[in-house]
ZADO-1210 file (C-alpha; in nm, 4 decimals, padded with zeros to 6 digits):
<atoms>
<atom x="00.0000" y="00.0000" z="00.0000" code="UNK" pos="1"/>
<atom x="00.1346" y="00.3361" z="-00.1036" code="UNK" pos="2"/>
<atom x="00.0497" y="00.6765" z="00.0949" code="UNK" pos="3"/>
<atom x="00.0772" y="01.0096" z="-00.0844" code="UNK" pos="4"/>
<atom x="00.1769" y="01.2942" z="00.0892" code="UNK" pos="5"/>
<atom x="-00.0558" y="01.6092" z="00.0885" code="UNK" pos="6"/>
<atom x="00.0843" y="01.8570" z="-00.1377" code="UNK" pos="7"/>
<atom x="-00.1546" y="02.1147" z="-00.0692" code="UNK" pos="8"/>
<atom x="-00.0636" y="02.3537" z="00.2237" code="UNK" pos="9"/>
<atom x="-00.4515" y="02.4372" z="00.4645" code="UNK" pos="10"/>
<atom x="-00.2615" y="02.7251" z="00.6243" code="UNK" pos="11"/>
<atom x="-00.1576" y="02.9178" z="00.2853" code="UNK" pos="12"/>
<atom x="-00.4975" y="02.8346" z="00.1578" code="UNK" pos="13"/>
<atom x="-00.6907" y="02.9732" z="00.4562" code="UNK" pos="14"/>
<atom x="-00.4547" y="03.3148" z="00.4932" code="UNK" pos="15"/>
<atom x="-00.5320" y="03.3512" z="00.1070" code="UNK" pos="16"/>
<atom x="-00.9118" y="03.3787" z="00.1701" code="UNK" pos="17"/>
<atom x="-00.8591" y="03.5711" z="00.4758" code="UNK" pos="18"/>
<atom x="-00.6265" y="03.8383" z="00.3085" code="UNK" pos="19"/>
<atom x="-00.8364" y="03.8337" z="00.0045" code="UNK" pos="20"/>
<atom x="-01.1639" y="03.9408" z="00.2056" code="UNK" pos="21"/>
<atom x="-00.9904" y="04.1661" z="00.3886" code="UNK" pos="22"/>
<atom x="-00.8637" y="04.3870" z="00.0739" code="UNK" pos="23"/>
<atom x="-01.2179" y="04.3523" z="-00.0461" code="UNK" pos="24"/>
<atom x="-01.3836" y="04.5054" z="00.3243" code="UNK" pos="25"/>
<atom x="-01.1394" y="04.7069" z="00.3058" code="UNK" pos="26"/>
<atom x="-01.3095" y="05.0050" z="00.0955" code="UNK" pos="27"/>
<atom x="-01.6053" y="05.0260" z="00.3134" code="UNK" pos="28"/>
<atom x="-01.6378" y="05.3945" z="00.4656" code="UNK" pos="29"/>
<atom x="-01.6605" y="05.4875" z="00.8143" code="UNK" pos="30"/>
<atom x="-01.4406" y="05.3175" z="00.9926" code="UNK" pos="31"/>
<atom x="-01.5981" y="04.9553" z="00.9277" code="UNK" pos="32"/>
<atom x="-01.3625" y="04.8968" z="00.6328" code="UNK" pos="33"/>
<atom x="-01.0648" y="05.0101" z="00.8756" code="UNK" pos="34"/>
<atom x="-01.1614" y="04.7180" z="01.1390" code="UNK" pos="35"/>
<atom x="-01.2737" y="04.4520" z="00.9121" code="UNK" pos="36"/>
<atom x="-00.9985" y="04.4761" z="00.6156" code="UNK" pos="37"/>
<atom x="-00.7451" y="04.5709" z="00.8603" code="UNK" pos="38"/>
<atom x="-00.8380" y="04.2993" z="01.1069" code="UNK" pos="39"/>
<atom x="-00.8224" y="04.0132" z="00.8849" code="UNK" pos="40"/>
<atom x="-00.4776" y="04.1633" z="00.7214" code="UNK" pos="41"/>
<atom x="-00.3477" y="04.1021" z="01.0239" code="UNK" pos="42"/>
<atom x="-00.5000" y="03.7628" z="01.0955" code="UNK" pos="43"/>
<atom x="-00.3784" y="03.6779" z="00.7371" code="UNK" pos="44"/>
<atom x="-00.0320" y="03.7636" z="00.8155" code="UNK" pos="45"/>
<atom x="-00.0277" y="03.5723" z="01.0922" code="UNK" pos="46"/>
<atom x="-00.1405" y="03.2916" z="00.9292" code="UNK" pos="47"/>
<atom x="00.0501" y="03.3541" z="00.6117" code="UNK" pos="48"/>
<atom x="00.3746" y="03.3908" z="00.8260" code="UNK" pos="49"/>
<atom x="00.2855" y="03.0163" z="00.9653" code="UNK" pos="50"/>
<atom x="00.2305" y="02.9021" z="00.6161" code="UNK" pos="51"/>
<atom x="00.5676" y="03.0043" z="00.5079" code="UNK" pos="52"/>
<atom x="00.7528" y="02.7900" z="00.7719" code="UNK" pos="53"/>
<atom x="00.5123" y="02.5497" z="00.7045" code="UNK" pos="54"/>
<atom x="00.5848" y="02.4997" z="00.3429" code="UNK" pos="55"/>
<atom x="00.8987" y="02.5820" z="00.3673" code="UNK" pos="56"/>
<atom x="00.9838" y="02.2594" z="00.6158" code="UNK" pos="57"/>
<atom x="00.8111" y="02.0749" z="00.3072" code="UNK" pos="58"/>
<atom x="01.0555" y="02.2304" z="00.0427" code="UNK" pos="59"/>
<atom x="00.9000" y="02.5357" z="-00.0571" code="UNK" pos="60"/>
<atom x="00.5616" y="02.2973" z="-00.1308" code="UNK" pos="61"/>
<atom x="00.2126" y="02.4961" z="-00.1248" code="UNK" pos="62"/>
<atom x="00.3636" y="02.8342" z="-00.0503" code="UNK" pos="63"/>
<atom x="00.2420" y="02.9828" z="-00.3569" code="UNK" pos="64"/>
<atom x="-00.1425" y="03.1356" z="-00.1683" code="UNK" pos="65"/>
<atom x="00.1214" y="03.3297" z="00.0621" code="UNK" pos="66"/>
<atom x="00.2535" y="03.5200" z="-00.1775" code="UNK" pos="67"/>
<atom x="-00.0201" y="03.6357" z="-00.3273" code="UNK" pos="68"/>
<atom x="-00.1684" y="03.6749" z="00.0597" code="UNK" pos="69"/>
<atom x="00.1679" y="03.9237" z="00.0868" code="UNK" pos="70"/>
<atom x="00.0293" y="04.1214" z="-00.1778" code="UNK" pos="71"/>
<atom x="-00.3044" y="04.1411" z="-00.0714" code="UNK" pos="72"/>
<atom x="-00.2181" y="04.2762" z="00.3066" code="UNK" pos="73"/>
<atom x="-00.0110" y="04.5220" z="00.1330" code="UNK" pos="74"/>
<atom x="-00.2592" y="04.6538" z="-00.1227" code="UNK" pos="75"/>
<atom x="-00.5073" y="04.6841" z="00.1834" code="UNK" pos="76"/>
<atom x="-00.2617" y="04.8337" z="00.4367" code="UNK" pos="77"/>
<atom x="-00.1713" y="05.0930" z="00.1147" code="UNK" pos="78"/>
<atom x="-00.5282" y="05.1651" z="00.0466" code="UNK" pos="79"/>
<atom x="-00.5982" y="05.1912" z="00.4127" code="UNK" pos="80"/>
<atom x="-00.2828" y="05.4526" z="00.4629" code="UNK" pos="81"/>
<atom x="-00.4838" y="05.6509" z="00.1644" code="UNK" pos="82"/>
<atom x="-00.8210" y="05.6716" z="00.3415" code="UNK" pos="83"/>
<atom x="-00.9785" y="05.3619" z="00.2668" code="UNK" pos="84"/>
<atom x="-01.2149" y="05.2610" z="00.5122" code="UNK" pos="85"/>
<atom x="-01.1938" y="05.5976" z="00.6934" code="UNK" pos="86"/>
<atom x="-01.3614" y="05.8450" z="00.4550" code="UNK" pos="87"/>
<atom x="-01.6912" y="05.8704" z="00.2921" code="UNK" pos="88"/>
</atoms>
């Protein structure tokens, strides 16, 4: 009986969807966009961080989602430093 190991990574995976709905809460005015897209940006790079070692212990397997987590915490940190979520 062969076993085949799991090439997909959960973590990377779940910071992608994270990150991905915080850059998309993100734009929501007063505030609310500010805690929600800024919140999970921060949970997603938390995760995304845990990821990386993750798939980095398997041989830089499944780290692909945390890359493009990377870029979406820093398109919603920039559009957060330009107002977004804070103004109308």
């Amino acid at each position: 009986m062969t076993t085949t190991a799991r090439r997909a990574n959960p973590t990377a995976w779940i910071a992608f969807w994270i990150g991905l709905a915080g850059l998309l809460l993100m734009p929501i005015p007063l505030f609310i966009g500010l805690i929600l897209g800024g919140g999970l940006s921060i949970v997603a790079a938390i995760l995304g961080v845990i990821a990386l070692l993750k798939g980095l212990a398997r041989g830089g397997k499944g780290i692909a989602p945390v890359v493009f987590t990377a870029i979406f915490i820093a398109l919603t940190w920039g559009g957060i430093s330009i107002g977004g979520g804070v103004l109308w």
